[in-house]
C-alpha positions as CSV (number, residue, x, y, z in Angstrom):
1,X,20.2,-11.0,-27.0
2,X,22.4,-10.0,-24.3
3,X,21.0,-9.7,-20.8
4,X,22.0,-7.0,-18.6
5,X,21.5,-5.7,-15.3
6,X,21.1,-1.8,-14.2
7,X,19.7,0.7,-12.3
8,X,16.2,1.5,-12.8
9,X,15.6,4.2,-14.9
10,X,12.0,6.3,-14.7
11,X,10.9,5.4,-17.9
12,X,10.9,1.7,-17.2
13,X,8.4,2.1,-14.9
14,X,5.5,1.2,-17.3
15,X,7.3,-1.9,-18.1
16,X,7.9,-2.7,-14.1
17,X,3.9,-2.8,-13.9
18,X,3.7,-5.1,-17.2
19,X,6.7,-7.5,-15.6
20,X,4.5,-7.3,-12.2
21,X,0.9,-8.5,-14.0
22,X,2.7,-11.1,-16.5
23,X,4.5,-13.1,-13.3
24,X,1.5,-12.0,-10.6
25,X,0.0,-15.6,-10.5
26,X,2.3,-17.2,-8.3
27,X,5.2,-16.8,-10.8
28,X,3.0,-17.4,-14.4
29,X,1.3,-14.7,-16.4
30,X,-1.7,-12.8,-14.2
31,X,-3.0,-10.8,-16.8
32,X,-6.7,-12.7,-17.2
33,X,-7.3,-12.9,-13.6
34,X,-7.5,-9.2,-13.4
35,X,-9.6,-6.3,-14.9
36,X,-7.9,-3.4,-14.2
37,X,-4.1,-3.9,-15.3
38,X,-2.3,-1.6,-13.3
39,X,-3.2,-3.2,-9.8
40,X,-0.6,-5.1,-8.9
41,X,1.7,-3.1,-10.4
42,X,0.5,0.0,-8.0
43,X,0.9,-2.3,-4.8
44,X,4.1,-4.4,-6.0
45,X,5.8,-2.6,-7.8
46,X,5.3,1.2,-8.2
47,X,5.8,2.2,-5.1
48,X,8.8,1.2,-4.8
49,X,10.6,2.1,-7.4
50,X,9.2,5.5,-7.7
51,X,10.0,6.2,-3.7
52,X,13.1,4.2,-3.1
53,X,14.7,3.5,-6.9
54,X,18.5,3.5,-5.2
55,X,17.3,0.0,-4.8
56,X,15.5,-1.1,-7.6
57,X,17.2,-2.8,-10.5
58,X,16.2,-3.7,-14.0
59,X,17.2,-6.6,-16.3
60,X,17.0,-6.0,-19.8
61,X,17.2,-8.0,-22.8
62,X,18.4,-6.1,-25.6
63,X,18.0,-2.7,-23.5
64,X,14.2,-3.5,-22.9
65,X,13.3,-4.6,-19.7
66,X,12.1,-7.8,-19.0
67,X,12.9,-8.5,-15.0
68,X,13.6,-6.9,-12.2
69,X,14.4,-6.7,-8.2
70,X,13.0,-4.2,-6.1
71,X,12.4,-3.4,-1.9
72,X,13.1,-1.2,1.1
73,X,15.9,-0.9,3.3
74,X,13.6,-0.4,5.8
75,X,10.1,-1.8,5.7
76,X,8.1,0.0,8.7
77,X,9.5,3.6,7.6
78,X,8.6,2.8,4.3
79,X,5.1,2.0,5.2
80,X,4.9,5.3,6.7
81,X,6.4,6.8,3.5
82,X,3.4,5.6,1.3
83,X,1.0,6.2,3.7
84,X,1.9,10.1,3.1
85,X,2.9,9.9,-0.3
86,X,1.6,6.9,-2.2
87,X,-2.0,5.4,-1.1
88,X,-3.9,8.4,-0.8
89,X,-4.5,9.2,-4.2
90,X,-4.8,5.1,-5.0
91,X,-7.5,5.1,-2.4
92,X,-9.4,8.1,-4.3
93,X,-9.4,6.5,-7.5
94,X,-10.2,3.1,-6.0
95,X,-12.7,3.3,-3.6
96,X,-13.1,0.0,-0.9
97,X,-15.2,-2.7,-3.2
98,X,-18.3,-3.9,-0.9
99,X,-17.8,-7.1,1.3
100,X,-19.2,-9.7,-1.4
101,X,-16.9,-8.7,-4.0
102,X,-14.6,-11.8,-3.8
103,X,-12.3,-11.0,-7.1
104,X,-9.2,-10.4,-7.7
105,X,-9.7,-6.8,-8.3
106,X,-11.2,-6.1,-4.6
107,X,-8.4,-8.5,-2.9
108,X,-5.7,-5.9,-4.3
109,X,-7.8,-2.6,-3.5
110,X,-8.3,-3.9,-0.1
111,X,-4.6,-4.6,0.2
112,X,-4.1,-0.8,-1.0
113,X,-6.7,0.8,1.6
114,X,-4.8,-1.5,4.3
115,X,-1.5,-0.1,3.0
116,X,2.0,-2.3,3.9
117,X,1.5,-4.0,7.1
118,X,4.9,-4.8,8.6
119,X,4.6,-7.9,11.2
120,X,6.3,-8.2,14.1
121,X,7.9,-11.7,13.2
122,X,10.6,-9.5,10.7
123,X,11.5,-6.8,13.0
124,X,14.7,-8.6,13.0
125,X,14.7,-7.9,9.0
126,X,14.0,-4.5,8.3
127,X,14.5,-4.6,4.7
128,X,12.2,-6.5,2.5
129,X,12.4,-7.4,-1.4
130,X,10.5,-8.4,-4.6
131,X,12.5,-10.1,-8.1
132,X,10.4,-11.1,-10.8
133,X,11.3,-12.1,-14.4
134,X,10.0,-13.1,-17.4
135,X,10.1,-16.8,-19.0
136,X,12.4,-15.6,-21.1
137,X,14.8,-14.4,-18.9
138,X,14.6,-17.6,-16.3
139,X,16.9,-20.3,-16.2
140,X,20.1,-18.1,-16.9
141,X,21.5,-17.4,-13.4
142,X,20.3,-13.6,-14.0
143,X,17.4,-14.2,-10.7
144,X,21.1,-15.3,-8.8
145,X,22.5,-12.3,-10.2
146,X,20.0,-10.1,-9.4
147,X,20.0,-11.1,-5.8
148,X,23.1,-10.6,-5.8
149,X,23.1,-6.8,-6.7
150,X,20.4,-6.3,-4.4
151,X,22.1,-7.7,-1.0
152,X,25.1,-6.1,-2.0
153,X,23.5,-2.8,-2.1
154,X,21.8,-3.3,1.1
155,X,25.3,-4.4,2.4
156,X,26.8,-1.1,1.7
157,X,24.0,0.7,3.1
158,X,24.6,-1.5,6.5
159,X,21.0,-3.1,6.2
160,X,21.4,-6.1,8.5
161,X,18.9,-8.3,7.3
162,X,15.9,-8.0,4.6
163,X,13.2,-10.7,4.3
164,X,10.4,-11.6,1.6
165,X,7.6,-13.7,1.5
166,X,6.7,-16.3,-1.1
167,X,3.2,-18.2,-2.0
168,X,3.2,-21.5,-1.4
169,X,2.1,-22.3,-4.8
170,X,5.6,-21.2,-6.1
171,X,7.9,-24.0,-5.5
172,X,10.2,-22.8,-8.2
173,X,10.5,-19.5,-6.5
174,X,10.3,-21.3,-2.9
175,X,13.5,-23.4,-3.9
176,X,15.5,-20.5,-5.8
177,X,15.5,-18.2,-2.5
178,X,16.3,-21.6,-0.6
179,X,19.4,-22.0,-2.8
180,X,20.4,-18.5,-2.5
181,X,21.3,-18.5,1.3
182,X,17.6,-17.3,2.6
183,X,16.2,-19.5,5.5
184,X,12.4,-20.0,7.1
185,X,11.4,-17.6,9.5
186,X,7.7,-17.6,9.3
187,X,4.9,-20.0,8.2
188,X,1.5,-18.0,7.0
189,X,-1.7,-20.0,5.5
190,X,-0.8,-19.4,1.9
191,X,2.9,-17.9,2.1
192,X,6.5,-18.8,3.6
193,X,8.6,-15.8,4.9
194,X,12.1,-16.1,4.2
195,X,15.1,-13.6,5.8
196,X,18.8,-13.8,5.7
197,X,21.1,-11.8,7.9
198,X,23.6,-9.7,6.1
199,X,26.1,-7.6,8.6
């Protein structure tokens, strides 16, 4: 089937969460690690494309959607911007699990009670992204040509420089945003932080 690329449309947003879960274990499928199913999908992905979808964008195979690439132009105003609009209610329906609860479940409701922490080391890169595709849709140059899309549209909206972060259990992922012009700009315990300049 023919793989496209275009904008993200609301009613793919169920299938954003299910693309989020089924690549949420450093690039392989998440879905028995976690108990509640919608959890990465309300940190990684929702968000995003429910408060900024100018730059999310889906890949479909045969029309249904089975990758996408998603961010900010701006990551500290965006923080802000789910602060007011998108963790309250999150934080009402999951309340902060107690300090012994070491699973997967309680690292990603803690994440959502802290909200989206910019550091200081990317003030330099205001916008930030996240791409994730299905097995099926790897190997094809559609991750190149999704990138692609996504700096351009930053471009035109005179973002100068957008940065992500990667697990360093992801060499596949490390290696593809290596060959597709981002460098090193920070070294975490379990991640790399990769920016590019674009203006």
């Amino acid at each position: 089937m023919e793989l496209k690329i275009r904008n993200f449309h609301p009613s793919d947003l169920c299938m954003l969460y299910a693309i989020c879960l089924q690549t949420g274990n450093s690039g392989s499928d998440a879905s028995d690690m976690y108990q509640d199913k919608y959890l990465l999908g309300h940190y990684y992905a929702g968000p995003y494309a429910v408060l900024e979808p100018e730059l999310c964008f889906v890949l479909t195979c045969g029309g249904k959607p089975c990758g996408y690439i998603l961010g900010t132009k701006h990551s500290a105003a965006f923080a802000d911007y789910c602060e007011d609009t998108w963790f309250p209610v999150l934080r009402e329906q999951y309340p902060m699990p107690e300090a012994e609860d070491d699973t997967p479940d309680a690292s990603i409701i803690r994440r959502l009670h802290a909200g989206h922490q910019v550091s200081a080391a990317f003030s330099a890169y205001p916008a930030h992204l996240h791409i994730d595709l299905l097995p099926a849709a790897q190997g094809q140059g559609m991750g190149r040509a999704l990138m692609q899309t996504f700096l351009a549209k930053l471009r035109d909206l005179e973002v100068p420089a957008v940065h992500l972060q990667v697990g360093k259990k992801n060499p596949g992922a490390i290696q593809f945003y290596q060959r597709t012009g981002f460098h090193l700009i920070e070294e975490q315990e379990k991640a790399l932080a990769f920016g590019m300049k674009l203006q």
